[in-house]
Backbone bond lengths (Angstrom), bond angles and torsions (degrees), N, CA, C in turn:
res aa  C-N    CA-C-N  psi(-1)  N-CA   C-N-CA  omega(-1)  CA-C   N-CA-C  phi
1 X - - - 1.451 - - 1.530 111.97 -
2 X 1.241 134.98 -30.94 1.155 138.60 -165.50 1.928 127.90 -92.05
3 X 1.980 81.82 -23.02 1.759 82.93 164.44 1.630 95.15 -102.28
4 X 1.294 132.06 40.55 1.610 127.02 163.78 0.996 84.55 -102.59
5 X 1.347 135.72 -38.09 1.721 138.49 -155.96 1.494 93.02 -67.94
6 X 1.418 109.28 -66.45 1.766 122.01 -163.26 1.216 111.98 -52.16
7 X 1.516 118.52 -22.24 1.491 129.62 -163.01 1.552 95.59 -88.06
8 X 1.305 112.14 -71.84 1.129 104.26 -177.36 1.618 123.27 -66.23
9 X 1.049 130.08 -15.03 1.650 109.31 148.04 0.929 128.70 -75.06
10 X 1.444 136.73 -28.15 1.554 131.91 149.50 1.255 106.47 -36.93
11 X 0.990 143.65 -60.50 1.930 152.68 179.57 1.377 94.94 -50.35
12 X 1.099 132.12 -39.36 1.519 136.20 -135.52 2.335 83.82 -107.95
13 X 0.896 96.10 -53.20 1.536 102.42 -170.15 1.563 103.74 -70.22
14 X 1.503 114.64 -41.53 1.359 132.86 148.92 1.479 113.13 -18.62
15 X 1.124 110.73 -96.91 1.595 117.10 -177.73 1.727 126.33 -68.86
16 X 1.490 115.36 -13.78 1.268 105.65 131.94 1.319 145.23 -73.52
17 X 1.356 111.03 -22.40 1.708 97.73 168.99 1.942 113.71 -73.43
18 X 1.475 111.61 -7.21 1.353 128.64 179.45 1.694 88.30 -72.19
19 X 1.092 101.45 -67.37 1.602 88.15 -165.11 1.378 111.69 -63.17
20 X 0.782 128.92 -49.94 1.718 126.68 177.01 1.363 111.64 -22.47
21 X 1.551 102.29 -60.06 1.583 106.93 176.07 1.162 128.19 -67.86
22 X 1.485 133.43 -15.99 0.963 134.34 133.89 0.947 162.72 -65.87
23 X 1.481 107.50 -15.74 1.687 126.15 125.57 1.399 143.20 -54.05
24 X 1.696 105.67 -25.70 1.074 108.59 162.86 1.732 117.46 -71.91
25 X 1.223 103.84 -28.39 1.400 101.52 -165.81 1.804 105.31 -84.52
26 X 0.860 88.79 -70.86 2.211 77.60 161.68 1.144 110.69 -44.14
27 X 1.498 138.33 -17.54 2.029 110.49 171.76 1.801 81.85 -91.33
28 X 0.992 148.28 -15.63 1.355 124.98 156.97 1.612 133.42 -41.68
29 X 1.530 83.91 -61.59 1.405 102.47 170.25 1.266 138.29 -51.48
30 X 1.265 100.03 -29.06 1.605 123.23 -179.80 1.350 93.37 -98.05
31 X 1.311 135.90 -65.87 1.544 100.72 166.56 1.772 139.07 -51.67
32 X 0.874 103.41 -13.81 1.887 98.32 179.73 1.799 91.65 -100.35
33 X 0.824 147.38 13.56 1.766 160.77 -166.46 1.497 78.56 -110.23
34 X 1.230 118.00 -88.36 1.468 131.25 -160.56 1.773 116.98 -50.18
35 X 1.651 94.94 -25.82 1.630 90.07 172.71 0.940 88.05 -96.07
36 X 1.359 159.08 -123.87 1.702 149.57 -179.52 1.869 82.29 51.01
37 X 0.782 110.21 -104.38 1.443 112.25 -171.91 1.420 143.92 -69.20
38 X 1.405 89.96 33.39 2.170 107.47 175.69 1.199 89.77 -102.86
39 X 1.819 144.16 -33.18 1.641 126.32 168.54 0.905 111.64 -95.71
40 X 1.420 115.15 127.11 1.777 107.02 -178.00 1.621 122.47 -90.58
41 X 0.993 108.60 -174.60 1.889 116.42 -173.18 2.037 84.41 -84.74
42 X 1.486 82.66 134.99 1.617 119.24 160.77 1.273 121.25 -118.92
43 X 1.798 124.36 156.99 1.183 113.71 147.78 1.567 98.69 -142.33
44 X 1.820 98.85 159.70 1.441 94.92 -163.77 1.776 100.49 -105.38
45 X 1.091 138.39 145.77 1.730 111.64 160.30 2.097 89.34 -144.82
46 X 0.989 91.40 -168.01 1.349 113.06 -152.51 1.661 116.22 -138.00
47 X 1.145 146.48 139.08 1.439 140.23 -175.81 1.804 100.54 -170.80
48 X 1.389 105.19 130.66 1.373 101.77 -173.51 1.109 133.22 13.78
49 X 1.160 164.65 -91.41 1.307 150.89 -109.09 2.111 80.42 -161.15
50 X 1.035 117.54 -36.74 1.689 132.28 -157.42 1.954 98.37 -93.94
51 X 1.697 92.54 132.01 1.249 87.47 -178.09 1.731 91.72 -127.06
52 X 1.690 123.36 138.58 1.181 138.00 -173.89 1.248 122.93 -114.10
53 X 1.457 107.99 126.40 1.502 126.17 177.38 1.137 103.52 -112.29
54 X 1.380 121.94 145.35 1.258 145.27 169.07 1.466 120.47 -141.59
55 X 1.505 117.34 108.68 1.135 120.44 -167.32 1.468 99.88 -122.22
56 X 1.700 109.90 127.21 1.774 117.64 161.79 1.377 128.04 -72.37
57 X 1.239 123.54 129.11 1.854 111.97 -171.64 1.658 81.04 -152.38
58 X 1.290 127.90 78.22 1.739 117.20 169.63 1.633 106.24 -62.20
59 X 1.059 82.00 154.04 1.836 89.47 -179.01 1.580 112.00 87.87
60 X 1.384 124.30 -6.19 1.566 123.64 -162.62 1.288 116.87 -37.38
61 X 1.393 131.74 132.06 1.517 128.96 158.65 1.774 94.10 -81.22
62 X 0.712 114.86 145.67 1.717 133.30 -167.47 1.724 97.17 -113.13
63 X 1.601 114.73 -32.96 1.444 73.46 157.83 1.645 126.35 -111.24
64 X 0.980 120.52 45.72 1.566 120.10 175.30 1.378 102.21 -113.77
65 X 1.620 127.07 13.84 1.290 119.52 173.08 1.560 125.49 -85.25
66 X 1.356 92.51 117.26 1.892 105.05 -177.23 1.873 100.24 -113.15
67 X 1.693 89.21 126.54 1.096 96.05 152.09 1.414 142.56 -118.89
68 X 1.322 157.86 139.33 1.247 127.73 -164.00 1.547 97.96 -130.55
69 X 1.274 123.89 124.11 1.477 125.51 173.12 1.712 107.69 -98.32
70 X 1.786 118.20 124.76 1.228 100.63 151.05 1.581 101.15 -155.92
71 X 1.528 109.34 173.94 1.264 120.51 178.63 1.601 116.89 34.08
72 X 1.343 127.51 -94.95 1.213 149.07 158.84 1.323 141.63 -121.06
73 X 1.757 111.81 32.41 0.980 109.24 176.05 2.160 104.78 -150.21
74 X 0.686 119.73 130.44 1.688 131.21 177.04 1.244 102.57 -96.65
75 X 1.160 109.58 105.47 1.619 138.76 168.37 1.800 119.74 -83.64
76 X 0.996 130.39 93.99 1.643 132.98 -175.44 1.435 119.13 -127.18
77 X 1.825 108.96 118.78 1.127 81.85 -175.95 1.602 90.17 -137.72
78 X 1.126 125.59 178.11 1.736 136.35 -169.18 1.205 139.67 174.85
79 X 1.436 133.77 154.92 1.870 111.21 -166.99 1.845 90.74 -103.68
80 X 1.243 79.78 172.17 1.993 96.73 164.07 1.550 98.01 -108.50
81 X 1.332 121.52 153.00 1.078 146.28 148.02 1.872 123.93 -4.63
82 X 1.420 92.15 -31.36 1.686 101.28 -177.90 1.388 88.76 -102.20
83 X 1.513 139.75 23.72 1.375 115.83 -165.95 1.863 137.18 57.96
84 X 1.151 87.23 7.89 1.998 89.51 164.10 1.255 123.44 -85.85
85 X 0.924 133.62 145.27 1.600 149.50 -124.16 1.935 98.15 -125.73
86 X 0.958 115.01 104.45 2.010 120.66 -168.53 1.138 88.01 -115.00
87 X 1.880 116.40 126.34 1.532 108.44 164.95 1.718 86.13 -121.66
88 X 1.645 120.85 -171.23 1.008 104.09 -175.33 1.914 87.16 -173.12
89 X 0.954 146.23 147.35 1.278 167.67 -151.22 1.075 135.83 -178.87
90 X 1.617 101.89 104.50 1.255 102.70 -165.55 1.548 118.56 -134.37
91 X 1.673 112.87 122.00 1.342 118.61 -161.78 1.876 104.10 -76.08
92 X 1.163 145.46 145.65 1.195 164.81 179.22 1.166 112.91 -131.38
93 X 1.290 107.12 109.73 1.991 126.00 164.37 1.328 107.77 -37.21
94 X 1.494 123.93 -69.92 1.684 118.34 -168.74 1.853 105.62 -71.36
95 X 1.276 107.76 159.08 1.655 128.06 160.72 1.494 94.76 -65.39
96 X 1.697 101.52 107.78 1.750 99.09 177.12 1.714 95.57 -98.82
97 X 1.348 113.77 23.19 1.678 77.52 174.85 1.951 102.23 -113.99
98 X 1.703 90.02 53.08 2.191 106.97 160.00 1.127 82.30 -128.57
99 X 1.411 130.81 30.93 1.563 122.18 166.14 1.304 93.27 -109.70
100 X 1.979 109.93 150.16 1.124 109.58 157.34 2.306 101.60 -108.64
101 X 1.078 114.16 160.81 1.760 109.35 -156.78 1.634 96.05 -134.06
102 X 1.048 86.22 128.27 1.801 97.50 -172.15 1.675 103.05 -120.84
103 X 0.809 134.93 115.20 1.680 152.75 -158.51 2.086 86.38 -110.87
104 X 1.545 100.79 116.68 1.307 93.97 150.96 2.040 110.52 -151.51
105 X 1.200 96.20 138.00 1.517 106.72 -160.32 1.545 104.20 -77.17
106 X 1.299 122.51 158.82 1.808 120.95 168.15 1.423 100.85 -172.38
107 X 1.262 110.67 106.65 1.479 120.96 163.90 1.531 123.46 41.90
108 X 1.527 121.78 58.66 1.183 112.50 -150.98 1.579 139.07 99.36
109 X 1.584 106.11 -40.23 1.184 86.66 -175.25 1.704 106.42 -124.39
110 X 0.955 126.74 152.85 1.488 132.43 -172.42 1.600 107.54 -109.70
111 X 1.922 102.67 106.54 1.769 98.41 176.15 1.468 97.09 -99.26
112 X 1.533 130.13 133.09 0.991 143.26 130.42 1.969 125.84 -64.72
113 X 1.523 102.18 119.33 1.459 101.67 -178.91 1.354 112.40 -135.70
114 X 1.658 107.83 105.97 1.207 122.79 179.91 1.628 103.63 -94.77
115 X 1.499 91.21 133.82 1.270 119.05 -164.11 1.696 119.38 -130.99
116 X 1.584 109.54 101.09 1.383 117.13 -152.42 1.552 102.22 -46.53
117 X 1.164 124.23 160.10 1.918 110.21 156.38 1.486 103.88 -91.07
118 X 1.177 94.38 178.11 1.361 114.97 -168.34 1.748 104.16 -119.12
119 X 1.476 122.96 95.60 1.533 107.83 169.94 1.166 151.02 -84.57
């Protein structure tokens, strides 16, 4: 009776240290998942004088949107709807501050439109 005992807690101690590690590795996963998605998808394009950002954030709360324009870099950051936290940084070749920047929101997605001045 007593090496049935030993056996089966070896089995028993066995397949919990299995799960452990496999719990550890999915709260991994779910953390590097979750950063994956604190910067969101952009695209950049360009049209005369007008330079275009387009940034994805589904779920946007519209009002936690901060933007910060300076020198050469566009700073944005904002929650979604479930409360997750999107920052986003973005370096720019030209001196955008001969830009004037027009922020307009739509269901998700955030267009930034920098718009040279005219002197």
């Amino acid at each position: 009776m007593p090496a049935y005992r030993d056996l089966y807690d070896m089995v028993k101690r066995m397949i919990e240290g299995e799960e452990k590690k496999v719990e550890e590795i999915e709260r991994e996963m779910r953390e590097e998942i979750e950063r994956e998605f604190e910067e969101p998808l952009y695209t950049r394009s360009e049209e005369n004088e007008k330079i275009y950002y387009v940034i994805d954030v589904p779920f946007l709360d519209p009002n936690t949107l901060y933007v910060k324009v300076e020198n050469k870099k566009i700073e944005l950051k904002c929650e979604d709807k479930m409360k997750r936290k999107h920052s986003l940084l973005i370096h720019v070749k030209e001196d955008i501050s001969s830009y004037d920047v027009q922020v307009i929101r739509n269901k998700g997605f955030i267009k930034l439109v920098l718009l040279r001045r005219t002197s």
